[in-house]
Each structure stands twice: as C-alpha cells, then as structure tokens.
C-alpha positions as CSV (number, residue, x, y, z in Angstrom):
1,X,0.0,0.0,0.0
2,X,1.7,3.6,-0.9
3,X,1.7,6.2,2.1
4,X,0.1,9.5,1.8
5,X,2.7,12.0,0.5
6,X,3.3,15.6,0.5
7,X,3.8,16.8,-3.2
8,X,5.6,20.2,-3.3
9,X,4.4,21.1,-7.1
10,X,4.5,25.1,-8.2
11,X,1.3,26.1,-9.7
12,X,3.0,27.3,-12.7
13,X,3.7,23.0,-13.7
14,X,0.0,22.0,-13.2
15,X,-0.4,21.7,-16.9
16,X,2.4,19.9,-17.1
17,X,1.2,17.1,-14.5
18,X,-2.4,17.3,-16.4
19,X,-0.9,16.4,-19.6
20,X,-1.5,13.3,-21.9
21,X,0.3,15.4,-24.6
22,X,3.2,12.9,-26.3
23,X,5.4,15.6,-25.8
24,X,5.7,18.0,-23.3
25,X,8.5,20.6,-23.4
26,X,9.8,22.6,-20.8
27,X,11.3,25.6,-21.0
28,X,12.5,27.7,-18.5
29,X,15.0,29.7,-16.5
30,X,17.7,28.2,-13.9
31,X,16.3,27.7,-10.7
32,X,12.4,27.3,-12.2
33,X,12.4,24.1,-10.6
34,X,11.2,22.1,-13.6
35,X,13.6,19.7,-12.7
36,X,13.1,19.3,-9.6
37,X,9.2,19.1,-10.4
38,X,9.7,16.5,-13.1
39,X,11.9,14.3,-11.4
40,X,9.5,14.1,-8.5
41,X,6.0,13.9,-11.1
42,X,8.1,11.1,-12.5
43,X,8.2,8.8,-9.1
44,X,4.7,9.5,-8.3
45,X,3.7,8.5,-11.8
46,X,5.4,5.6,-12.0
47,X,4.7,4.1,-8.2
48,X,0.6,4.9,-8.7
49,X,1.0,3.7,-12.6
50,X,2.0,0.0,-13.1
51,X,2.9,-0.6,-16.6
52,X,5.3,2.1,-16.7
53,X,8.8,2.8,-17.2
54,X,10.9,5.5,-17.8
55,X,14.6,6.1,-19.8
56,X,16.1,9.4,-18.8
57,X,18.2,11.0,-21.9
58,X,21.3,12.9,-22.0
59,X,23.8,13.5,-24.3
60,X,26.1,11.7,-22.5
61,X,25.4,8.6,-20.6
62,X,27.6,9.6,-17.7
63,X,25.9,13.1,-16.8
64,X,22.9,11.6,-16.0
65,X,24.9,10.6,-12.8
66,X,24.7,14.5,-11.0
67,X,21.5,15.5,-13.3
68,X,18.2,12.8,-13.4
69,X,19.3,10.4,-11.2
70,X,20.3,12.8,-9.0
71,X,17.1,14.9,-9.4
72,X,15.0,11.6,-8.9
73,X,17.0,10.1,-6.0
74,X,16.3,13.4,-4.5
75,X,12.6,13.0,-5.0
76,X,12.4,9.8,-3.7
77,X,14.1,11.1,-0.1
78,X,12.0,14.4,-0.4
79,X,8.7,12.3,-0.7
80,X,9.4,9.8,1.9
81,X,9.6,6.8,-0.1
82,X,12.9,5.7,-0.4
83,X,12.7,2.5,1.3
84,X,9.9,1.4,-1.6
85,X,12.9,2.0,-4.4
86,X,16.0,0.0,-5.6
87,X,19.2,1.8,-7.3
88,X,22.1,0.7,-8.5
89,X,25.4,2.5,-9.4
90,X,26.9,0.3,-12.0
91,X,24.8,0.5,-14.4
92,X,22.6,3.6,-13.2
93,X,18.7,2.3,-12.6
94,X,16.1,2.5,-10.5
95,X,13.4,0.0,-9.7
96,X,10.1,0.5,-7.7
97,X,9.6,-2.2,-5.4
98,X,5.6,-1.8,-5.8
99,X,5.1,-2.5,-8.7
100,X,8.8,-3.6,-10.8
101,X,8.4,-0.3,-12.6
102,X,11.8,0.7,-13.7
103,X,14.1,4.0,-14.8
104,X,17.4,3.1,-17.3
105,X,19.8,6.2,-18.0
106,X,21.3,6.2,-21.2
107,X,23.4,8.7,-23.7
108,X,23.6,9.5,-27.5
109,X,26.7,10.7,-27.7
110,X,28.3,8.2,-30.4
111,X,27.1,5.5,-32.5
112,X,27.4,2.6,-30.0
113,X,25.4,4.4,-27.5
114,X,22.4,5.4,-30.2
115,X,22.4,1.6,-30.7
116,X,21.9,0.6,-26.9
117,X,18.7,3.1,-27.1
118,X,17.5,0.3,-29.9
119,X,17.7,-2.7,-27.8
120,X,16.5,-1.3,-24.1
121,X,14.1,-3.8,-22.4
122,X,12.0,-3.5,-19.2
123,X,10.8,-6.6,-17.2
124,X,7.4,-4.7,-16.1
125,X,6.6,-4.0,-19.2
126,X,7.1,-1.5,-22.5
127,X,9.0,2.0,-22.7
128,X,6.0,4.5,-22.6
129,X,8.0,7.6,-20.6
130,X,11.6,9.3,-21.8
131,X,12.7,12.5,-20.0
132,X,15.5,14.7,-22.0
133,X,17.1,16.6,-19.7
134,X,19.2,19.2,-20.9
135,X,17.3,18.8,-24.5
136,X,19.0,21.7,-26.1
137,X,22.5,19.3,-26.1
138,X,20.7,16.8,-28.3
139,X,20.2,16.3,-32.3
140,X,17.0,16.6,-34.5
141,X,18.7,12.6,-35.3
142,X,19.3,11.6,-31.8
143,X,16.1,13.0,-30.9
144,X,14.2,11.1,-33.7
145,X,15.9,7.7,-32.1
146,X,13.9,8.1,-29.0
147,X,10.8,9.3,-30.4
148,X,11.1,5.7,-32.4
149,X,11.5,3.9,-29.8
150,X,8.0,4.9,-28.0
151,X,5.5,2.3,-30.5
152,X,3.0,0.2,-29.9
153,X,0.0,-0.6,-28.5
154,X,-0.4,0.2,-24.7
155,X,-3.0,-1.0,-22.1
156,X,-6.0,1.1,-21.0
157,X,-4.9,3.7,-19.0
158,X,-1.0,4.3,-20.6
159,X,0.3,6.5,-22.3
160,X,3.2,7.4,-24.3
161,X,4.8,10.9,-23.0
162,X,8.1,12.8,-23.8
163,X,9.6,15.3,-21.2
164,X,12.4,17.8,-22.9
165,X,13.4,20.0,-19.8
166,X,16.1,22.7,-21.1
167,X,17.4,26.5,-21.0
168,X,16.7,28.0,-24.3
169,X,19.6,28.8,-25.5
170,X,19.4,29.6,-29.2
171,X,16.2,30.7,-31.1
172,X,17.4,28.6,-34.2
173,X,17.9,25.2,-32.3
174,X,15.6,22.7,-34.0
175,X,13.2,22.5,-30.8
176,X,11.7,25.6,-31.2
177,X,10.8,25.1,-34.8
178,X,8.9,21.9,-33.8
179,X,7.6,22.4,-30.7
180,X,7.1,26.3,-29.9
181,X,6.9,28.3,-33.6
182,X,3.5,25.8,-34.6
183,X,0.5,24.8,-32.3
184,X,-0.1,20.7,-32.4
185,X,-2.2,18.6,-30.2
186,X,0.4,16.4,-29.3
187,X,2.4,19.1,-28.2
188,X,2.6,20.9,-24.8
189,X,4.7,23.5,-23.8
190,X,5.8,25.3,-21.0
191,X,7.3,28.7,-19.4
192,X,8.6,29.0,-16.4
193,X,11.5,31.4,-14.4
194,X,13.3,31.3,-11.3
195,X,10.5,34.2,-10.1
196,X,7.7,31.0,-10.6
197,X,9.5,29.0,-8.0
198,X,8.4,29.5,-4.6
199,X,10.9,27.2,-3.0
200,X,14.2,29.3,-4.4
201,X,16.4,30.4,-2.0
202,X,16.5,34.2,-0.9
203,X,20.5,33.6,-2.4
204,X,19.6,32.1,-6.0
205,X,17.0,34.9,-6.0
206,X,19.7,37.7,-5.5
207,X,22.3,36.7,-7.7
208,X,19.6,36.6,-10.3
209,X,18.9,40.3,-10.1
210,X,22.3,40.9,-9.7
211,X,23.2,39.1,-13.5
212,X,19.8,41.2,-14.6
213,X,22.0,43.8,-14.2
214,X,25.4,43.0,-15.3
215,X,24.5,40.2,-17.9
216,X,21.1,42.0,-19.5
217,X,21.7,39.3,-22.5
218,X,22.5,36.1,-20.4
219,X,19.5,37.2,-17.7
220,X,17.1,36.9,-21.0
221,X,18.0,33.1,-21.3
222,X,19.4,31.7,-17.6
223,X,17.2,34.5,-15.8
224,X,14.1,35.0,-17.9
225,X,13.8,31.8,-20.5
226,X,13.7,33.5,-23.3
227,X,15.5,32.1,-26.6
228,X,18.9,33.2,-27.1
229,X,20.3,34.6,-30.6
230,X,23.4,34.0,-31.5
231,X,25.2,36.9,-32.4
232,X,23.4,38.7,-30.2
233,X,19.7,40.2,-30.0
234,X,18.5,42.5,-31.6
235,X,15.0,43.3,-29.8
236,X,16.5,42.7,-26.2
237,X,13.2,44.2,-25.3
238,X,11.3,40.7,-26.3
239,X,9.2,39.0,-23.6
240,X,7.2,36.7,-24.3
241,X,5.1,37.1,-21.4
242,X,4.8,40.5,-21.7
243,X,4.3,41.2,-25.7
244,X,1.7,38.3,-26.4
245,X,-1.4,38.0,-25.4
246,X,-4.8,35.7,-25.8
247,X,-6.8,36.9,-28.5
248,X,-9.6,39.1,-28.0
249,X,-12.1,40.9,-30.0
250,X,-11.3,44.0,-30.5
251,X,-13.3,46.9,-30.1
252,X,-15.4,48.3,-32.4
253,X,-14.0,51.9,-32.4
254,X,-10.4,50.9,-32.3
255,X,-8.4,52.3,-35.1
256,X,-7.5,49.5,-37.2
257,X,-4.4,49.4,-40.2
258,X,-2.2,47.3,-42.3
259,X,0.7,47.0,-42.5
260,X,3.4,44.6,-45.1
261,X,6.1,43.5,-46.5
262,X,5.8,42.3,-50.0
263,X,7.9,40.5,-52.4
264,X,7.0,37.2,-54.7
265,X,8.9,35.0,-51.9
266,X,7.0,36.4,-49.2
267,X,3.8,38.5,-48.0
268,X,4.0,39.2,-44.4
269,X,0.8,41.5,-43.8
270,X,-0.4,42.3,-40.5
271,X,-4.2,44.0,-39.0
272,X,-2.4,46.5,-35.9
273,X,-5.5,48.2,-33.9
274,X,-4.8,51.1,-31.8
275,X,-6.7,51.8,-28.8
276,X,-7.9,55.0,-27.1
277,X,-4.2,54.9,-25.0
278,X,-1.9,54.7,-27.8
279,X,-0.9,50.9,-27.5
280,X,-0.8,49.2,-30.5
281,X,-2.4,45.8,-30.6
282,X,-1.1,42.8,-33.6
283,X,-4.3,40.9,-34.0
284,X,-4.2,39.1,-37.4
285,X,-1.2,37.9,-39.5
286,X,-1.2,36.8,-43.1
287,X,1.9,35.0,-44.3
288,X,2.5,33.5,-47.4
289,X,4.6,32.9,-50.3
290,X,4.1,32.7,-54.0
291,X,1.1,35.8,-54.5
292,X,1.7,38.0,-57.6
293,X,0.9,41.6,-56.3
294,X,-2.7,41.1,-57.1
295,X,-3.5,38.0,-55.2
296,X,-1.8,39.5,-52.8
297,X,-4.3,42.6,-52.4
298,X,-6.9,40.0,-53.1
299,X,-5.4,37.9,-50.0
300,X,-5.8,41.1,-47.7
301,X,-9.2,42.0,-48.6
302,X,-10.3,38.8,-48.1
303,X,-8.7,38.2,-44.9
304,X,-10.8,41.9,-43.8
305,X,-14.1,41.8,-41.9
306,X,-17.0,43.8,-43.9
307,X,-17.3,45.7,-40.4
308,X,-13.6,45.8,-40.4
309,X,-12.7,50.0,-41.2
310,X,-8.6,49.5,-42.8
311,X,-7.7,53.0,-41.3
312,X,-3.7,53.1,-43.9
313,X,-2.3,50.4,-45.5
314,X,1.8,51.1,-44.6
315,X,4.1,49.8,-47.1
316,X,7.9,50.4,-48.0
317,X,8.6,52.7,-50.7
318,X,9.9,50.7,-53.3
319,X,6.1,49.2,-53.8
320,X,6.0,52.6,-56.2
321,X,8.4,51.4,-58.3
322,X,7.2,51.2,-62.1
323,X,7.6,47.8,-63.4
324,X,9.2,48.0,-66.5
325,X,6.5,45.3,-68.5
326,X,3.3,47.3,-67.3
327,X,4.6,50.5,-66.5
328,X,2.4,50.3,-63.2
329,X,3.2,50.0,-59.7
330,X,2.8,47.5,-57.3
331,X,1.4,50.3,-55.4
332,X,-1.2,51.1,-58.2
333,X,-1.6,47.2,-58.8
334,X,-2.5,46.9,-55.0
335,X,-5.1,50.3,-55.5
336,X,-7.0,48.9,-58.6
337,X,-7.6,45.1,-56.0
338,X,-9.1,47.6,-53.0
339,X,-5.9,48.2,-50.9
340,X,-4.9,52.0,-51.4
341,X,-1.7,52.0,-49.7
342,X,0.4,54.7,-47.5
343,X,4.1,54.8,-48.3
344,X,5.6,54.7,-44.9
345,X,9.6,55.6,-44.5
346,X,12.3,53.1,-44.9
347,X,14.9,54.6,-42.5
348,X,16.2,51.2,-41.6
349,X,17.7,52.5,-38.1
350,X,15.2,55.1,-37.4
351,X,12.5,52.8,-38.1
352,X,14.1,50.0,-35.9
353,X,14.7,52.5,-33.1
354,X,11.0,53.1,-33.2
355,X,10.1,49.9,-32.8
356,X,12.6,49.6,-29.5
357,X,10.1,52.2,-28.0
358,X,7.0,50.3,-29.1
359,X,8.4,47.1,-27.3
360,X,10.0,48.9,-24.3
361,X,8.2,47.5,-21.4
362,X,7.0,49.2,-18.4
363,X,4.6,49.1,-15.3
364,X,1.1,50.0,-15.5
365,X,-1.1,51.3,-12.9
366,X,-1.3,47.6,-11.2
367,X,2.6,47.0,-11.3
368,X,2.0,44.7,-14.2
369,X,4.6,44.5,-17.0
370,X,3.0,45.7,-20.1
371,X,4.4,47.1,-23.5
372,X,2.8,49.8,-25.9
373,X,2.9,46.9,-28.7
374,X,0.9,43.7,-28.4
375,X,0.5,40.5,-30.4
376,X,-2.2,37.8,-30.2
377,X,-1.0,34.5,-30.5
378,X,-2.4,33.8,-33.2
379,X,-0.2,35.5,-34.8
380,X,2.9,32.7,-34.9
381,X,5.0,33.8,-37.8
382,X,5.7,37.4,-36.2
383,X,6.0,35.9,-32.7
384,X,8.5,33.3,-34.1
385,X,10.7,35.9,-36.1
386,X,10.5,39.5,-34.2
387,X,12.8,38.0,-31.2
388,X,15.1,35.7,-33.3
389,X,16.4,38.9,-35.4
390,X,20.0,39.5,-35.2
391,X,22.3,42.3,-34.9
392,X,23.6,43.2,-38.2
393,X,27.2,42.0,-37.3
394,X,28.8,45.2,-40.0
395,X,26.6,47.8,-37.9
396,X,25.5,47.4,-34.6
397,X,22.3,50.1,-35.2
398,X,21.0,47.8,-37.5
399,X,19.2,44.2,-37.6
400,X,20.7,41.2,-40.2
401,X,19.4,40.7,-43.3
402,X,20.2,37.0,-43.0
403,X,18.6,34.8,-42.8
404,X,16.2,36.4,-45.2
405,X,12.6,34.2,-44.1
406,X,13.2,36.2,-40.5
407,X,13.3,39.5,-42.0
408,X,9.4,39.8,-43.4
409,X,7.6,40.5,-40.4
410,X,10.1,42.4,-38.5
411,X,10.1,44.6,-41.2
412,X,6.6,44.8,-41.8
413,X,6.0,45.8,-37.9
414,X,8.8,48.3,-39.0
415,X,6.8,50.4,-42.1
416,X,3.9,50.0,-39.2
417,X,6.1,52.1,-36.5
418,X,7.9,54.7,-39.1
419,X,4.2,55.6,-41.0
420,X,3.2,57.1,-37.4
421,X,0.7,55.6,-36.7
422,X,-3.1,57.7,-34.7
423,X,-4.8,56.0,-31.5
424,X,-8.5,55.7,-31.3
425,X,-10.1,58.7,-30.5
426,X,-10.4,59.1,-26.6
427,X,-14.0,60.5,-26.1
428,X,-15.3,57.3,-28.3
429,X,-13.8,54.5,-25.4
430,X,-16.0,51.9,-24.1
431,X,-16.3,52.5,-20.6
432,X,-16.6,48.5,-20.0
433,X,-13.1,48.5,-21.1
434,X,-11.5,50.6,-18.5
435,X,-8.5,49.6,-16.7
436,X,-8.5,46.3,-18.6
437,X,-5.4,47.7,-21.3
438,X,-3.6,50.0,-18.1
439,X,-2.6,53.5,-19.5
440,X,0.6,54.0,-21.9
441,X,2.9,56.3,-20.0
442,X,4.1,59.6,-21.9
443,X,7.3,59.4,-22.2
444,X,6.6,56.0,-24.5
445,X,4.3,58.1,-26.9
446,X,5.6,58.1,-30.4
C-alpha cells in the first residue's frame, strides 16, 4: 500500500502534471524548478501507474549521474519513499519495489550508444515515458531515435509521454521550430523562471537580479527563458510574457491598419489596432509565399471583416516602383484590387529605433509588465521571427538581413512604427473597457 505523500508542485507545472500530450516541453530559467518538479512527477507516476517505465536521456550517458538520477534520488528522499525503491550504481537504474516499474539512464553521444537506445528492455513491461534533460544538447537525429522507440499498443490507461526540460539557449535550435513556432495537439509547452519558483532560496534569487544587471543578454536566457540569438539580439526588449497575449475581440472603435512586406517570396501582412491609449495591438497575421501583387491585395481584402474600417495600408517605398513590362506600380496594382496604400519611411535604423520604443516595457497602474505593442497569439509567424532577429554584425544600429525568411515581419512591424501611426479617439472608449489595457505612459508616446 503507498503512504500519503506531500507533493511540493508550483502552480506554474500543473499543466504539465495534467498532460496526456506525447510531448511536453519545458522551458524555463535556472532555478524554475522544472527539474526538480519532473523528477518528483516522475516517481509518483510511476509508483501509482503500473505498466510504466521510464529512460532518462542525456547526451552523454555519464551526466545523468549528478543530473536525473540525481534529481529523482532526491525525490524519492523528499517524498518519503525511499525505502519502496531500488538503485544501482553500475549501471545507473532504479526500480520500484511496488510495482517492478523501472528508470534506465542512457546517452547519444556516439554511434554505440544510439544503438543501446534500440535494444533497451523492461521486465514490467514496455518503454512508454523518456525525460531529456538538458534537450538543447541533443540532435534533430538523436532526438528522432527516441521518439522511435516509444510504438505500440499500450494497455487502457498508458500512455506514451516525452519530457524535454532545457534552457533555451538559441532561437534557431531545431526544438523551437517543432515544438514552440506551430500549435499541435500532441504538443505541450511550457514557461517557467526562477521568479515561478516558490521554494528558491532568498541567495539564488539575488544573484539573479544581480546578472539582470550586469548580464542583460545572459539574464534573458538563464534568468528569464527566453531564446537566445546567437550573435546577439536585436530586440532585447522581447518577452514573451509580456508582448503576447490571448486573443480578444477588439473593439469596435479601435483604429484598425495594415501594415506589409511584400515581395513574390514572401507576403508578411499584419491588421495593428490602436486603442484610445496609444498601444498598439497585432491581432491578425497573413503569411504566405508565392502571390503575384494582385493576389496579394486580393489575400488582404479577403482576410478583412465587412465591419472591419482598414484606417492606412503602410508599405515600403519601393512598392511605387514602375515595373518595367506594365509600366504600373505594385502600389497602383495593389489600389485597382481595393488596398490604397500609404508609403511609410524606410529609414532602416530610425524605423528599428522606433520599434525599440513600441516594445520597451513598463509598469502599469497595477505593477504589471505591459508594453505599448501587443500581439495575439495567433499571430505565430511574427512571434517566431520578431525576437530571433539578429544584430547586423557590420553595424551594430542595425538588424541582419540573413537569414532572409526572418526579416518579413520584422520589417513589416517596422513600415507600421515609421508611418506614425493615430490612436482611437479618446472621447469614443468603451467604458466597460477601463482599466482592462492600463494606460501608456508619456514618455513612450511616439
């Protein structure tokens, strides 16, 4: 019979213990405690859970010695149970003595060790649980081996789960393209930060805000979990938590534009409503490739409400060049398909500076974070490229040109900020709306 235990979970991990998800990746700061919290999820699941088993991943077999079985040896002594568990040093495992539910610890670091991941067997029964532990250290290939290994039919109740814990250290490591940049139903992801973790230590917690200070660009990754850039950053300014946001409908008196980047390889068009306060709120993204210039028009209008007023259209100015085998414009090609557009300035710095300001962040009247420039979620293409821009490495002022499919919606978020841009007029705010947005402060006014 198990003993009652006491769980010490964070609230911001109860997803996380909810999920049936095949994969469930957590990201987060040092100190969030997702280790911690998955090592210990882990022996409750697999003492209440007969039938399952567990392989804990790193790239090399050895660190799992100070990392998972460390983090689950821990649990087992935190929760009281150790005297229902087995280990063994030589090789690392665990065994439950409940149930024969077992944990193996293995590596992917060369050839012989991928191998050993093919022929793993478990006396209770099948594989159905791996946790990758310091995920950002492993291959697309190594991390296809595992996900092979996880077949098969299970008994009622099981199911097959992968863990990724990791610091996000690059914004072009191949986790974020296929778990975070598109929504799936076998994928659930998570955010977490040292400031989640109720059970940090009052030291942890200073030397944090100490690196916030000293290390802004290493506090973004080990301090905040936010993706790193190699290179360096260029929109430092980028939290997630702060510059995203649930969908909403927007109010009807809201001043409403769009704003784009065109070429033949890429239309990035976005629908930016301003409210009453002078915050700026992303709410509808179109982005696709392979539109001549008037399928493209025909692409925006379509994607436009009938009650939806287009205040300006921005664009960059080289949209009014003639085209030497019609003579016309894209401009006038985009005005005869029903989207008049406003020629916004293509000051590549100035423009960039003004889109530091719109992502500044700053405290509204309740001490929350906010920013004067929102974006729904919805909006994945924008929320995938905007914080993995570079600094051009030839001028610091400026943000790379390469690689060229993360440029388009920066710079169409760019034309937005230089064309100036009017908020809704004040007398005109729904009252029911008060308070909800907090107030822009002044000195963030454009």
């Amino acid at each position: 019979m198990i003993r009652r235990v006491t769980l010490e979970a964070n609230p911001v991990f109860r997803p996380v213990h909810e999920s049936q998800c095949r994969y469930v990746a957590l990201r987060g700061s040092a100190g969030s405690g997702k280790s911690m919290d998955t090592a210990q999820m882990y022996v409750l699941r697999l003492m209440t859970e007969p039938g399952r088993n567990l392989l804990c991943v790193r790239k090399t077999e050895e660190s799992n010695r100070a990392s998972t079985f460390a983090e689950l040896s821990a649990a087992v002594n935190r929760l009281g149970v150790a005297d229902l568990w087995d280990s063994t040093l030589a090789p690392l495992s665990m065994r439950c003595r409940i149930n024969g539910n077992a944990v193996l610890f293995r590596g992917v670091s060369d050839d012989r060790q991928r191998e050993r991941l093919k022929s793993i067997t478990f006396p209770s029964g099948k594989l159905t649980d791996v946790w990758i532990e310091e995920a950002t250290e492993l291959e697309a290939g190594d991390f296809e081996i595992i996900d092979d290994r996880l077949r098969g039919r299970l008994p009622e109740g099981l199911f097959y789960q992968i863990k990724l814990t990791f610091n996000p250290v690059s914004a072009n490591h191949w986790m974020k393209a296929r778990f975070f940049d598109r929504k799936s139903p076998d994928v659930l992801t998570n955010h977490s930060t040292y400031l989640d973790n109720r059970f940090i230590d009052p030291g942890f917690h200073a030397r944090m805000e100490r690196r916030r200070e000293l290390d802004p660009e290493g506090y973004r990754v080990y301090g905040l979990g936010e993706w790193g850039v190699t290179g360096g950053q260029y929109f430092p300014e980028w939290r997630e938590s702060v510059h995203t946001c649930e969908n909403f409908p927007i109010p009807p008196h809201w001043r409403r534009y769009v704003t784009l980047d065109y070429g033949l390889d890429m239309l990035a068009a976005y629908f930016v409503a301003m409210d009453t306060q002078g915050c700026a709120w992303v709410y509808k993204e179109i982005y696709e490739s392979g539109l001549i210039v008037s399928e493209a028009a025909k692409r925006i209008r379509s994607r436009t409400a009938d009650d939806e007023e287009i205040y300006q259209y921005f664009a960059p100015p080289d949209l009014w060049n003639r085209r030497q085998d019609t003579g016309k414009s894209a401009a006038a090609i985009f005005a005869e398909n029903g989207v008049p557009l406003t020629r916004a300035e293509n000051d590549r710095v100035a423009g960039w500076y003004d889109l530091h300001e719109w992502l500044r962040p700053w405290r509204d009247e309740q001490e929350r974070m906010r920013a004067a420039l929102t974006v729904f979620r919805s909006c994945e293409n924008l929320i995938r490229t905007l914080p993995s821009l570079a600094r051009d490495p030839k001028n610091p002022n400026d943000a790379a040109v390469t690689p060229h499919e993360l440029t388009h919606a920066p710079d169409a978020l760019r034309y937005f900020a230089a064309g100036r841009p009017v908020p809704a007029r004040e007398e005109l705010r729904d009252p029911r709306l008060s308070g909800r947005f907090g107030r822009r402060p002044r000195a963030a006014v454009l």
